[in-house]
Structure formats: structure tokens, C-alpha cells
BAFIGU-326943 format. One record per atom (N, C-alpha, C, O): residue in three letters; atom name; x, y, z. Coordinates in steps of 0.2 Angstrom, whole numbers. Atoms other than C-alpha are relative to their C-alpha. Example, Ala and Ser with C-alpha at 12.3 -4.5 7.8 and 13.67 -1.06 7.14 Angstrom:
BEGIN
+------+------+-------+-------+-------+
| type | atom |    c1 |    c2 |    c3 |
+------+------+-------+-------+-------+
|  ala |    N |     4 |    -6 |     0 |
|  ala |   CA |    62 |   -22 |    39 |
|  ala |    C |     4 |     6 |     0 |
|  ala |    O |     9 |     5 |     3 |
|  ser |    N |    -4 |    -6 |    -1 |
|  ser |   CA |    68 |    -5 |    36 |
|  ser |    C |    -4 |     5 |     3 |
|  ser |    O |    -1 |    11 |     4 |
+------+------+-------+-------+-------+
end
This chain:
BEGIN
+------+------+-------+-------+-------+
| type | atom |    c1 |    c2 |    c3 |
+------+------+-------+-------+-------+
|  unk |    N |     5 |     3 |     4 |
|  unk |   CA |   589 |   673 |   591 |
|  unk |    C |    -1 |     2 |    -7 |
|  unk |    O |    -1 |    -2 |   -12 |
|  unk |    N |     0 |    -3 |     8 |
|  unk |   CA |   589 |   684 |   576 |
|  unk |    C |     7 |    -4 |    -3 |
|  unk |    O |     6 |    -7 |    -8 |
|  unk |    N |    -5 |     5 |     1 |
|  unk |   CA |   606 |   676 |   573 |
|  unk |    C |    -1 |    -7 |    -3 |
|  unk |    O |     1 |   -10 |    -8 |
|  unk |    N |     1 |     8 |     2 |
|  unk |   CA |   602 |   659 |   573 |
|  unk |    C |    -8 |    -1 |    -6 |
|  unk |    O |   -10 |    -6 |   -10 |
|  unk |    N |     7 |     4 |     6 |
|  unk |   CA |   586 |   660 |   561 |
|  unk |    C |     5 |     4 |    -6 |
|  unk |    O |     7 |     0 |   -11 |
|  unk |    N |    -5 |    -2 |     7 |
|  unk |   CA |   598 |   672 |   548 |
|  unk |    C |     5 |    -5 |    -2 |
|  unk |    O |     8 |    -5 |    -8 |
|  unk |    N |    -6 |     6 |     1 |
|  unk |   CA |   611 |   657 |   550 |
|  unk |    C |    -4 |    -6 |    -2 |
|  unk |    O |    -1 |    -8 |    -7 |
|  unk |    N |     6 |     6 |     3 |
|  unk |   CA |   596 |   643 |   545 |
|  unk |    C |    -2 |     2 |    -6 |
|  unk |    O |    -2 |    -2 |   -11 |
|  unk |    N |     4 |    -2 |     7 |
|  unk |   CA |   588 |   654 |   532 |
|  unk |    C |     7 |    -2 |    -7 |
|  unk |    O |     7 |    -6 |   -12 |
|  unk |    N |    -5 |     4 |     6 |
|  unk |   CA |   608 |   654 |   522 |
|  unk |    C |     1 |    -7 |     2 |
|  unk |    O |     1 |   -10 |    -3 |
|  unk |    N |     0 |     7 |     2 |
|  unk |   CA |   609 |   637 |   527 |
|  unk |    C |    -4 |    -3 |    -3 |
|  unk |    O |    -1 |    -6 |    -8 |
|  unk |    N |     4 |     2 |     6 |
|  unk |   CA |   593 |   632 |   519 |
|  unk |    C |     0 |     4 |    -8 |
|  unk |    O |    -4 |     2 |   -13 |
|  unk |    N |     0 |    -1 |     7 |
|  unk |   CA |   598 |   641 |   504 |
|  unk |    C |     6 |    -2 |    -2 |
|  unk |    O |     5 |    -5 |    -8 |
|  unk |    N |    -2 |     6 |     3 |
|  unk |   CA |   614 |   633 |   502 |
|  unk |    C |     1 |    -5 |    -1 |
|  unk |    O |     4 |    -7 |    -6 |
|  unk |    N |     0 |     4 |     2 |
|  unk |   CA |   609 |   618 |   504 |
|  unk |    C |    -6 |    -2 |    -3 |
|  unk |    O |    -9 |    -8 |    -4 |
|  unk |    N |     8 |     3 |     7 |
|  unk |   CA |   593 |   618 |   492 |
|  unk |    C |     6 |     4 |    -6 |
|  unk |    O |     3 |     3 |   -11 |
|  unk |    N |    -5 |     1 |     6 |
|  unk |   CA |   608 |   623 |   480 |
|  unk |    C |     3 |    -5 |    -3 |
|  unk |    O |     5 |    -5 |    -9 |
|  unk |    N |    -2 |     4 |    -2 |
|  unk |   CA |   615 |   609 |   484 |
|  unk |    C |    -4 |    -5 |    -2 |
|  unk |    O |    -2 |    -8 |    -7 |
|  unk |    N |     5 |     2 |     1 |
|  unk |   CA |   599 |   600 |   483 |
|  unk |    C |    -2 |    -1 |    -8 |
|  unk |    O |    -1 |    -6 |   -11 |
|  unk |    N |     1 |     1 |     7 |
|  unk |   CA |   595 |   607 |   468 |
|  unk |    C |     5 |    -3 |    -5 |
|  unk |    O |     2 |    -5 |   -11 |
|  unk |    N |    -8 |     4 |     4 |
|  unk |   CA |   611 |   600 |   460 |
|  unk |    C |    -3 |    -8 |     1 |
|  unk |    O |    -5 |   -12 |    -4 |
|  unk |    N |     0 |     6 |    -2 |
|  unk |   CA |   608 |   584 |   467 |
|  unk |    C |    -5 |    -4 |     0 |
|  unk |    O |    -5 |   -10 |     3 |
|  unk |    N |     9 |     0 |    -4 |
|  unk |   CA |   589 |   582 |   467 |
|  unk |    C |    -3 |    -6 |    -7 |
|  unk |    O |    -7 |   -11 |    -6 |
|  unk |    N |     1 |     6 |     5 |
|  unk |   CA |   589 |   572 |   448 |
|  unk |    C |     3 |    -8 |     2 |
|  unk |    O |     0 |   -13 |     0 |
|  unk |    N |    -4 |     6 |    -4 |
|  unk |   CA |   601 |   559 |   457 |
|  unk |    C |    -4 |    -3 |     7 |
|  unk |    O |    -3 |    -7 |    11 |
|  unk |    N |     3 |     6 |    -8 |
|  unk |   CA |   589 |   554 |   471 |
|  unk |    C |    -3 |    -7 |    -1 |
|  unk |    O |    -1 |   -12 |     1 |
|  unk |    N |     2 |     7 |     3 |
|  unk |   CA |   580 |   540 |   463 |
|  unk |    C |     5 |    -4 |     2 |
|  unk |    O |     5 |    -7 |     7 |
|  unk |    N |    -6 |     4 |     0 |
|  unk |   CA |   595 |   532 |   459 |
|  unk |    C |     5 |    -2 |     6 |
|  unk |    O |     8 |    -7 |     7 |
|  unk |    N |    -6 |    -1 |    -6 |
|  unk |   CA |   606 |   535 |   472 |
|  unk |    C |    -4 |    -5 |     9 |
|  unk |    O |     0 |    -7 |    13 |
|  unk |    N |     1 |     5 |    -4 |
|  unk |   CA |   593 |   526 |   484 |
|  unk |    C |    -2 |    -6 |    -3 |
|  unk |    O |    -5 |   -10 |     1 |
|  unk |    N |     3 |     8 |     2 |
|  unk |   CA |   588 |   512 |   474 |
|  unk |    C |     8 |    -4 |     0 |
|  unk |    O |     9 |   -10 |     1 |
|  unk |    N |    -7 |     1 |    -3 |
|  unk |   CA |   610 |   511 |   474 |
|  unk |    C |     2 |    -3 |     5 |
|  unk |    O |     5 |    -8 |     6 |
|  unk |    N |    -2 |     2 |    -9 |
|  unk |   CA |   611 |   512 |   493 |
|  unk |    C |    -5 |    -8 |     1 |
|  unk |    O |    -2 |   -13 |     3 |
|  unk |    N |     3 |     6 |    -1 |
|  unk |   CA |   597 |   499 |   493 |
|  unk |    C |     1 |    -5 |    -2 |
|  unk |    O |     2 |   -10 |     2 |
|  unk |    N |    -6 |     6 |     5 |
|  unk |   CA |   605 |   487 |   481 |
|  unk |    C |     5 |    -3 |     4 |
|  unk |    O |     6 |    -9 |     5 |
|  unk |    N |    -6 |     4 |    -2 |
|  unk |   CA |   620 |   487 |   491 |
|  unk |    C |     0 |    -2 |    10 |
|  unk |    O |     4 |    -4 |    13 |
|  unk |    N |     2 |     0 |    -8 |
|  unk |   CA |   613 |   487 |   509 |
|  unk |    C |    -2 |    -8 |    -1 |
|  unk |    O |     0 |   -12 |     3 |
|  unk |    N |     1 |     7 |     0 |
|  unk |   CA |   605 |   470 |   502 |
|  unk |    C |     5 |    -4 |    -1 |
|  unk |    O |     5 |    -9 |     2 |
|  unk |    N |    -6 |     4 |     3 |
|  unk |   CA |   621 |   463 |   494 |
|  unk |    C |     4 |    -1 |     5 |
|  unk |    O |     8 |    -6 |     6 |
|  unk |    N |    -7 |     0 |    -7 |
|  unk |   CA |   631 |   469 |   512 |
|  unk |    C |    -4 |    -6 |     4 |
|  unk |    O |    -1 |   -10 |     8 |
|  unk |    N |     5 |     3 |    -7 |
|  unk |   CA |   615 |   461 |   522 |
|  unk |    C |     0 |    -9 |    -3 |
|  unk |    O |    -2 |   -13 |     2 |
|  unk |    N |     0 |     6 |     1 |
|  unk |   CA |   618 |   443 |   512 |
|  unk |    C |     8 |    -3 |    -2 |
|  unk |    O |     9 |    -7 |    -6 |
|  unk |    N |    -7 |     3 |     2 |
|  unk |   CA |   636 |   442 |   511 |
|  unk |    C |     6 |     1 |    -3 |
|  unk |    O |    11 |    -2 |    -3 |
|  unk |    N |    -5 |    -1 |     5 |
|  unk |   CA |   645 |   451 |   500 |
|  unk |    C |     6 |     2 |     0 |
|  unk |    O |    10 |     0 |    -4 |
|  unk |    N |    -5 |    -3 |    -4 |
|  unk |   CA |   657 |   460 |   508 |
|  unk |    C |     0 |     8 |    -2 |
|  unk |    O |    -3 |    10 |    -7 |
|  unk |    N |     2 |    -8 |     3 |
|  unk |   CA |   659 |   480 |   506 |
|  unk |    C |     1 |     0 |    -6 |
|  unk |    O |    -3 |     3 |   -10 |
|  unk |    N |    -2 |    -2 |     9 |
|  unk |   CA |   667 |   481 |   489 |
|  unk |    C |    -5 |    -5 |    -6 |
|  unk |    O |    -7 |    -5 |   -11 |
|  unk |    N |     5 |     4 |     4 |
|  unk |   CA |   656 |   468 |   484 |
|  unk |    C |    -7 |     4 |     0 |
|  unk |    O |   -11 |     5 |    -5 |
|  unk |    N |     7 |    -3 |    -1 |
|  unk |   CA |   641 |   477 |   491 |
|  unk |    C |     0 |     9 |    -4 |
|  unk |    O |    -5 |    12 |    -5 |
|  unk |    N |    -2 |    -4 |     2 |
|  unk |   CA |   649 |   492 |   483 |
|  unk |    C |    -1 |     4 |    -9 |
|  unk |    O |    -2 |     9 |   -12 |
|  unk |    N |     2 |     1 |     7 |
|  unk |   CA |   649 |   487 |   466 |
|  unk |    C |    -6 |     0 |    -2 |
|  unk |    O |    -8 |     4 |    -6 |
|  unk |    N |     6 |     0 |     1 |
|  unk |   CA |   631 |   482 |   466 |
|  unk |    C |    -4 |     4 |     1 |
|  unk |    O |    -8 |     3 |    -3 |
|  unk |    N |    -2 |    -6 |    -1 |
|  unk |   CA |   627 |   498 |   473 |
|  unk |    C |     0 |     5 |    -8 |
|  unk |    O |    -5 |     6 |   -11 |
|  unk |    N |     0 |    -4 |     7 |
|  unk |   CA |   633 |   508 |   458 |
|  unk |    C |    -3 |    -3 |    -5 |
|  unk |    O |    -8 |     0 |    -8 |
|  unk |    N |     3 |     6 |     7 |
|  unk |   CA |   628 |   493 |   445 |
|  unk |    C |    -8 |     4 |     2 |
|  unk |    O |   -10 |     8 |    -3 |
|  unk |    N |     7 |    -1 |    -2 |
|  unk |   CA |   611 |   498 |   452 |
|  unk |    C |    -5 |     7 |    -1 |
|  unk |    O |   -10 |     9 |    -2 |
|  unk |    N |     2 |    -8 |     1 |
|  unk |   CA |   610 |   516 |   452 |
|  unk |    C |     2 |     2 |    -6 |
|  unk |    O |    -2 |     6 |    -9 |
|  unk |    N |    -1 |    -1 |     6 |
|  unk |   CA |   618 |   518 |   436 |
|  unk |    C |    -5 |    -5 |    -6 |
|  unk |    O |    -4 |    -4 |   -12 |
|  unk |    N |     5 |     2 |     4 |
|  unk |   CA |   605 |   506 |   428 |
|  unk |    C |    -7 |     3 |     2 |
|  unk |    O |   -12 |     1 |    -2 |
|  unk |    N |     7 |    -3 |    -1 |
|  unk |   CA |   591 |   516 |   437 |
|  unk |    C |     0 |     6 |    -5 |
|  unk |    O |    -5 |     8 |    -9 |
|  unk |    N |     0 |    -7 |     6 |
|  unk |   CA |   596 |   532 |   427 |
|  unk |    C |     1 |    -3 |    -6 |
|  unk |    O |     3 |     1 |   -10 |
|  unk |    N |    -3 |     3 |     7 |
|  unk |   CA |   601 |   521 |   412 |
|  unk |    C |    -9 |    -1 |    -2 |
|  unk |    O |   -12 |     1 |    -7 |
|  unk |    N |     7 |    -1 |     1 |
|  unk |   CA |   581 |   516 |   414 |
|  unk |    C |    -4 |     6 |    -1 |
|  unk |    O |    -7 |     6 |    -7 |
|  unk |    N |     1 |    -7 |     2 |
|  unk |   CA |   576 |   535 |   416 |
|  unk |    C |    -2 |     2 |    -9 |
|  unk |    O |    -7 |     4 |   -13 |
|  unk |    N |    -2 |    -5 |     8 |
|  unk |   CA |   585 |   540 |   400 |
|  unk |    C |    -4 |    -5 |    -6 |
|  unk |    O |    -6 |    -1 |   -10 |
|  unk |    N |     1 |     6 |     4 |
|  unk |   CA |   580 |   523 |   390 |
|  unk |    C |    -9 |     1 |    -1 |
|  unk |    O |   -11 |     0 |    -7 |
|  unk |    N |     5 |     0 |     1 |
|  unk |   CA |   562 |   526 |   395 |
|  unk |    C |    -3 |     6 |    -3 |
|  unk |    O |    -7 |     6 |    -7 |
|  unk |    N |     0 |    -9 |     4 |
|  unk |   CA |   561 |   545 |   391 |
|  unk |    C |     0 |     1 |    -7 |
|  unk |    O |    -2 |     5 |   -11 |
|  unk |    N |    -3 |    -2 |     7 |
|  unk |   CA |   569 |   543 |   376 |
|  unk |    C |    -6 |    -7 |    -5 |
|  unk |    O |    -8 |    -6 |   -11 |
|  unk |    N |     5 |     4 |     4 |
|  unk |   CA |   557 |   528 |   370 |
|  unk |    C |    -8 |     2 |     1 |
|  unk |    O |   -12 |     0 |    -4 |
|  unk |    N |     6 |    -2 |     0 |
|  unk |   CA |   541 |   534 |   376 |
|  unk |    C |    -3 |     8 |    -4 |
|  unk |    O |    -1 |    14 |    -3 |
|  unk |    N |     2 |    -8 |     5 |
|  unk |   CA |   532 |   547 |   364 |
|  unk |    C |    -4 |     3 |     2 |
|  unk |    O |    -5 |     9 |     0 |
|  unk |    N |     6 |    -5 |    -2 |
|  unk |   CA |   516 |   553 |   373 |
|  unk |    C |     2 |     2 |     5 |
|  unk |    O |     4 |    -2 |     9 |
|  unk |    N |    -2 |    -3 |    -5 |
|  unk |   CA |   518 |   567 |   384 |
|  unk |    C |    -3 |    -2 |     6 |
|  unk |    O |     2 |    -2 |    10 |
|  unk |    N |     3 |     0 |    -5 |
|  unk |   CA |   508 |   563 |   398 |
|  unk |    C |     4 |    -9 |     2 |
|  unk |    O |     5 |   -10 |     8 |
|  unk |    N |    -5 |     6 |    -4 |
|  unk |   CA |   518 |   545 |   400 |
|  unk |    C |     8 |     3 |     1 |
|  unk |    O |    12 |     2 |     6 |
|  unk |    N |    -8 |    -4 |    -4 |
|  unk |   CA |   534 |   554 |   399 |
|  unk |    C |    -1 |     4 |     5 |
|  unk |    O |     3 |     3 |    10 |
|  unk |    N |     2 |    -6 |    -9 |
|  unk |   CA |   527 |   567 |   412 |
|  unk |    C |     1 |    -4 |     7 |
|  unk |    O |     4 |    -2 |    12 |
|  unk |    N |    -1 |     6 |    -6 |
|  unk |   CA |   525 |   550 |   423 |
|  unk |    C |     5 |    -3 |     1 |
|  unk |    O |     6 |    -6 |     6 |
|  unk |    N |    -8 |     2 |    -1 |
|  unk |   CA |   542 |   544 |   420 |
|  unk |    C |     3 |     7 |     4 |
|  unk |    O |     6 |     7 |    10 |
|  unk |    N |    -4 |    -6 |    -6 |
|  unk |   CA |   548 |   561 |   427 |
|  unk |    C |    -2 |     2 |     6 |
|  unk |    O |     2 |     4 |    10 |
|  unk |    N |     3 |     1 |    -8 |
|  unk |   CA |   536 |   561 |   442 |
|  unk |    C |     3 |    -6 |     5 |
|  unk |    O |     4 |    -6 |    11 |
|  unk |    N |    -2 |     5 |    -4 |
|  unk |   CA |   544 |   544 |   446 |
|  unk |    C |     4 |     2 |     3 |
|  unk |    O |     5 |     1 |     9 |
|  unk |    N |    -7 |    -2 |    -1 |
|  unk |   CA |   560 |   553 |   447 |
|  unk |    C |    -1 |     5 |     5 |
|  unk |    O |     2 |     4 |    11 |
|  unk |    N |     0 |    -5 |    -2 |
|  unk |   CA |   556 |   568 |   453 |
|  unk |    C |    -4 |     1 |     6 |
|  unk |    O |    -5 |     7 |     9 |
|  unk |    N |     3 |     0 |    -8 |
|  unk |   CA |   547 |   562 |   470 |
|  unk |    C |     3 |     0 |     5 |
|  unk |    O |     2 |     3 |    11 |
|  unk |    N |    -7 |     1 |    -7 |
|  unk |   CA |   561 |   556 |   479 |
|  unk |    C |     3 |     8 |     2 |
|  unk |    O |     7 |     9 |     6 |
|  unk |    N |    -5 |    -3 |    -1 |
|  unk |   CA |   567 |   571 |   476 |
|  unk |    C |    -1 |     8 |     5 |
|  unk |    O |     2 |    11 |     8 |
|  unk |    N |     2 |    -4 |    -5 |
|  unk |   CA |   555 |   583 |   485 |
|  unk |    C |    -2 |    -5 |     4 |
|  unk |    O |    -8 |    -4 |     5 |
|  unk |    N |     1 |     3 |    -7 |
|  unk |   CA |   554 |   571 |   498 |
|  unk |    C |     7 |     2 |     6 |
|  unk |    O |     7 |     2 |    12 |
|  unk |    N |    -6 |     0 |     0 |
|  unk |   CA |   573 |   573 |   499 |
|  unk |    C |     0 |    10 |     4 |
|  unk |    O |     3 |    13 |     8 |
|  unk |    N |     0 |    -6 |    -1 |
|  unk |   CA |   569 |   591 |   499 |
|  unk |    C |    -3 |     3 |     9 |
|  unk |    O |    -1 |     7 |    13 |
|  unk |    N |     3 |    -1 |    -6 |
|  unk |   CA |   556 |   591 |   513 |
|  unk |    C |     5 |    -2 |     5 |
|  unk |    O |     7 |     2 |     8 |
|  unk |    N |    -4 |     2 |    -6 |
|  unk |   CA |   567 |   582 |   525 |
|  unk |    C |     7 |     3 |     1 |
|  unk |    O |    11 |     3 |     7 |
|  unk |    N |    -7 |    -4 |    -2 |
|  unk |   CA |   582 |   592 |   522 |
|  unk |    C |    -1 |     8 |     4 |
|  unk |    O |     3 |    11 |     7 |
|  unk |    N |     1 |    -7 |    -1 |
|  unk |   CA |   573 |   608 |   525 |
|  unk |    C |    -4 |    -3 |     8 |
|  unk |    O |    -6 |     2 |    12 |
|  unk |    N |     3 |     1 |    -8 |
|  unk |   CA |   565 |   600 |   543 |
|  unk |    C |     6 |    -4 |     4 |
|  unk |    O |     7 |    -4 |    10 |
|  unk |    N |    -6 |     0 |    -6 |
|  unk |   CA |   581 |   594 |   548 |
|  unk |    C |     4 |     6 |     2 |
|  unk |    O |     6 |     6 |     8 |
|  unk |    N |    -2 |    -6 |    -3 |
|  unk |   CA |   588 |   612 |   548 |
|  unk |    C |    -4 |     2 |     4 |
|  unk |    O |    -3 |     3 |    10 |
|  unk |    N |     5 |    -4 |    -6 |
|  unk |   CA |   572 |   619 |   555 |
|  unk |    C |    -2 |     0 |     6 |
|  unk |    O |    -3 |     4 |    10 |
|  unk |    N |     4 |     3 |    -6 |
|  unk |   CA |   567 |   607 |   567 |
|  unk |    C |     5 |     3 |     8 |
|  unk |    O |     2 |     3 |    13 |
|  unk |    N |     0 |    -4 |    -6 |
|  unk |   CA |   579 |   617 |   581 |
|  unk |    C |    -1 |     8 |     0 |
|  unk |    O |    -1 |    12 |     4 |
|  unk |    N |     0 |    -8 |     0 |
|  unk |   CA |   577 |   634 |   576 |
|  unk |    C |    -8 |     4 |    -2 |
|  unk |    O |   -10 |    10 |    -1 |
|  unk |    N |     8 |    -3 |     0 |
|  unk |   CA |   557 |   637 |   571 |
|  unk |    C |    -1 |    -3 |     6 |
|  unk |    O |     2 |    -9 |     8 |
|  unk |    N |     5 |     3 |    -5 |
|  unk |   CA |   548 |   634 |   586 |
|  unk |    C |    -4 |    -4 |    -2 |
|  unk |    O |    -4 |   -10 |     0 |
|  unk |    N |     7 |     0 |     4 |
|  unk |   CA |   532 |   633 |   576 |
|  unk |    C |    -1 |    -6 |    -3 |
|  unk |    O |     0 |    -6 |    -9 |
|  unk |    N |     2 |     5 |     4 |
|  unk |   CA |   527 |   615 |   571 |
|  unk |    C |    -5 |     2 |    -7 |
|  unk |    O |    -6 |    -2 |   -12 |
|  unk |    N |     5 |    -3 |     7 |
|  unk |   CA |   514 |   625 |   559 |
|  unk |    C |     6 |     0 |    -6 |
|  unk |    O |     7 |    -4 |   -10 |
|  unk |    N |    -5 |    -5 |     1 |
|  unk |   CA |   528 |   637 |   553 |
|  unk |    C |     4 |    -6 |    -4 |
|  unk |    O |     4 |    -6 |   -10 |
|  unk |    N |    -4 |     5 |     3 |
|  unk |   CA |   539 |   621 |   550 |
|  unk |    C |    -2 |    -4 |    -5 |
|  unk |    O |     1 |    -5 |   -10 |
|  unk |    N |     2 |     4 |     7 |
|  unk |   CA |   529 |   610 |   540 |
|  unk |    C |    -4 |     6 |    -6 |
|  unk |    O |    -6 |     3 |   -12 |
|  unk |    N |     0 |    -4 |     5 |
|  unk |   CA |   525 |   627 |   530 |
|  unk |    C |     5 |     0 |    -6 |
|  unk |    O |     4 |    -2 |   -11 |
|  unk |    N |    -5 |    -1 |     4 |
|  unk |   CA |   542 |   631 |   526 |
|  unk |    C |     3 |    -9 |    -2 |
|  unk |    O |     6 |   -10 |    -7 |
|  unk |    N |    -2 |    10 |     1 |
|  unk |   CA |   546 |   608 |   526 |
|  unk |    C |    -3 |     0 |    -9 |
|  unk |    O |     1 |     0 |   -13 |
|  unk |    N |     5 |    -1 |     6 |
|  unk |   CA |   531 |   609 |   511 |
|  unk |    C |     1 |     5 |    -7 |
|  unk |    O |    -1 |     5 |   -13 |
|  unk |    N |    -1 |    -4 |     6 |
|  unk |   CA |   539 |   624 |   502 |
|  unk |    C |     6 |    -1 |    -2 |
|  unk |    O |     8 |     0 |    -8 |
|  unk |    N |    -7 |     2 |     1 |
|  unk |   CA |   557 |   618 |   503 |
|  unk |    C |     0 |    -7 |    -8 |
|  unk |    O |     3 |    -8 |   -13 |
|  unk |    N |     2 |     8 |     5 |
|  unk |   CA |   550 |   599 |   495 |
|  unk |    C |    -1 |     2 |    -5 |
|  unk |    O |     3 |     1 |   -10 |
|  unk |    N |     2 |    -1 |     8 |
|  unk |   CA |   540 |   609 |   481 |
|  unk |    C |     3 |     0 |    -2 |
|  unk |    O |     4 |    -3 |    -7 |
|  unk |    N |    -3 |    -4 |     6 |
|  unk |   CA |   552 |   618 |   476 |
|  unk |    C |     7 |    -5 |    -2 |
|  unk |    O |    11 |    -5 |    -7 |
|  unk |    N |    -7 |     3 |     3 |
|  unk |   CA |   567 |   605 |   476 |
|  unk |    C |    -3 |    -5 |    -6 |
|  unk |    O |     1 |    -7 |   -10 |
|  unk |    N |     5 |     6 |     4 |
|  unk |   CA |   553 |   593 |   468 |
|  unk |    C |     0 |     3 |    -8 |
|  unk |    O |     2 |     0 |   -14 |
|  unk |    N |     2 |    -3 |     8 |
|  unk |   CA |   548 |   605 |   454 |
|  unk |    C |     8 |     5 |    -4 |
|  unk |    O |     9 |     7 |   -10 |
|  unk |    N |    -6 |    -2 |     2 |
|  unk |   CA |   567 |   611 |   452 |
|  unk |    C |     3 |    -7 |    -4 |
|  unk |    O |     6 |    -6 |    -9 |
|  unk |    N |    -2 |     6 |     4 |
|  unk |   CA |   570 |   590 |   447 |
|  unk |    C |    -2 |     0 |    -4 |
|  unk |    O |     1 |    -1 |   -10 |
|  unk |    N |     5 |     0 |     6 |
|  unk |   CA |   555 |   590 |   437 |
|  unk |    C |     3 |     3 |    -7 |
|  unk |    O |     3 |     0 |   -12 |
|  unk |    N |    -3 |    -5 |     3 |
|  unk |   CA |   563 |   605 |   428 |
|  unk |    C |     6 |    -4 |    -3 |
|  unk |    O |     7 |    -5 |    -9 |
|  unk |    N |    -7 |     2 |     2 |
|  unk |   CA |   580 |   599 |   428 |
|  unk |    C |     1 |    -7 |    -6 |
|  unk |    O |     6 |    -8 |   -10 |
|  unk |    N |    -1 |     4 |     5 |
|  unk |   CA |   575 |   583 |   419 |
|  unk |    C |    -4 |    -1 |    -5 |
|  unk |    O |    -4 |    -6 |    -9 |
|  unk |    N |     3 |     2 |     9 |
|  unk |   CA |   564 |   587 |   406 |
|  unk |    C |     8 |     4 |    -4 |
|  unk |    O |     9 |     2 |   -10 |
|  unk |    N |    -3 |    -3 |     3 |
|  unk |   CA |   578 |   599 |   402 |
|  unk |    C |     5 |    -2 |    -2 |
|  unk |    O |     7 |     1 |    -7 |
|  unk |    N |    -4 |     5 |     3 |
|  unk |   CA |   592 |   586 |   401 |
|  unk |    C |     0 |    -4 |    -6 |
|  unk |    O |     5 |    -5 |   -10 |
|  unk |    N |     1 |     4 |     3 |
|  unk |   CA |   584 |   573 |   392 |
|  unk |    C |    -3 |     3 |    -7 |
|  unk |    O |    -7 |     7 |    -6 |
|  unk |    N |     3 |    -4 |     4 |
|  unk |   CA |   581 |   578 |   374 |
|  unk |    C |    -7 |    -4 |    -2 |
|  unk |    O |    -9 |    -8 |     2 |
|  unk |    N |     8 |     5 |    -1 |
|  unk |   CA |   564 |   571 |   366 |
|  unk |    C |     2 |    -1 |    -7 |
|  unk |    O |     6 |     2 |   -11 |
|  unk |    N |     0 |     5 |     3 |
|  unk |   CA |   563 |   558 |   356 |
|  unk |    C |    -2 |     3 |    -8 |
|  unk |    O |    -7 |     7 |    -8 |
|  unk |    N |     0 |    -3 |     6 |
|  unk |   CA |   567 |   562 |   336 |
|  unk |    C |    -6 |    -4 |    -4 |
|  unk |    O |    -9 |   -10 |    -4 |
|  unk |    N |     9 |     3 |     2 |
|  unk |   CA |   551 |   559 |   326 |
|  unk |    C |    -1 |    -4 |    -8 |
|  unk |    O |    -7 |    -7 |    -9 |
+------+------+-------+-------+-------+
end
């Protein structure tokens, strides 16, 4: 048993590295899938659906960057970065309850650590994209 919670605890920290890495691209990358999941669901064929897809995801962060960089009061840029950075501690909580959910018993214990995995991948995005995007020259 002690085995198996020390093999969970490195697994949830490689993959909130992982996470963290990847935690600015959540937006995008499902507003991508959903784009192309509609384009497959109306006909398109895979590469068709493929195409629009990326089109989609890359004009979500092109929005991002476009808005960040045109909005000058901080508290509206804070809410451009909140948009982003929600998916992303959601992303965060469900990765950290997919490992846990066989190896805590503790449905408490689990939505503890589910709650602290989200903040932290949530407020790792937040972080991650005020600190890429520069601010707007005055």
C-alpha cells in the first residue's frame, strides 16, 4: 500500500509538470478539438476536420495575445487571463482525480488533494501568462 501511494504521489508530480507545461494551451486546444469534432460531425472528413481544428486553436491564442496586448486596464487584462487560465485548473483538478481516484480511498482526502492539484495548475497558468505576454507599450 505504501508503494502504491509513493508511485501516485511521483506520478502526480510528473504529470502536474507536464500540466504545468501545458496548462496555457488548454483553452485553445479545446475550443481546437471542438471546432474539429463539429467540422468531423458535419462532414468534413478527418483532414478536413483537422485543419479547422488547428485554424481554431491557433486563432484562440492569437485572440489571447491580440487582447492582452490591446487592453490597457489591469483588472480587464486579469479577466482575459482568468478566461485562459480556468480551463486550466479544471484540467488540473481532473488529472489529479484520475490518478487518485484508485489509490486514496478518501473521497474527502481526494477532493482535498483534486482542489489543490486545480489551484495550483490554475494559478501556475495565470503565472505563466501574465509572464509571456509583455504589456502593452504606453
Amino acid at each position: 500500500m505504501i508503494v502504491l501511494m509513493l508511485m501516485a504521489v511521483a506520478l502526480v508530480a510528473g504529470l502536474s509538470v507536464l500540466a504545468y507545461t501545458l496548462a496555457v494551451y488548454a483553452l485553445p486546444f479545446m475550443i481546437g478539438v471542438e471546432a474539429a469534432r463539429l467540422a468531423y460531425a458535419s462532414g468534413s472528413g478527418l483532414i478536413g476536420a483537422g485543419l479547422v481544428g488547428l485554424a481554431a486553436g491557433a486563432a484562440a491564442y492569437g485572440l489571447l495575445v491580440v487582447l492582452f496586448m490591446m487592453v490597457r486596464t489591469p483588472i480587464l487584462r486579469l479577466a482575459v487571463v482568468l478566461v485562459f487560465a480556468a480551463p486550466a485548473a479544471v484540467a488540473g483538478y481532473a488529472l489529479v482525480h484520475g490518478i487518485t481516484r484508485e489509490v486514496v480511498p478518501s473521497e474527502v482526502w481526494r477532493t482535498i488533494f483534486c482542489l489543490i492539484g486545480g489551484g495550483v495548475t490554475g494559478a501556475s497558468a495565470l503565472v505563466r501568462l501574465v509572464a509571456n505576454i509583455s504589456p502593452p507599450a504606453k
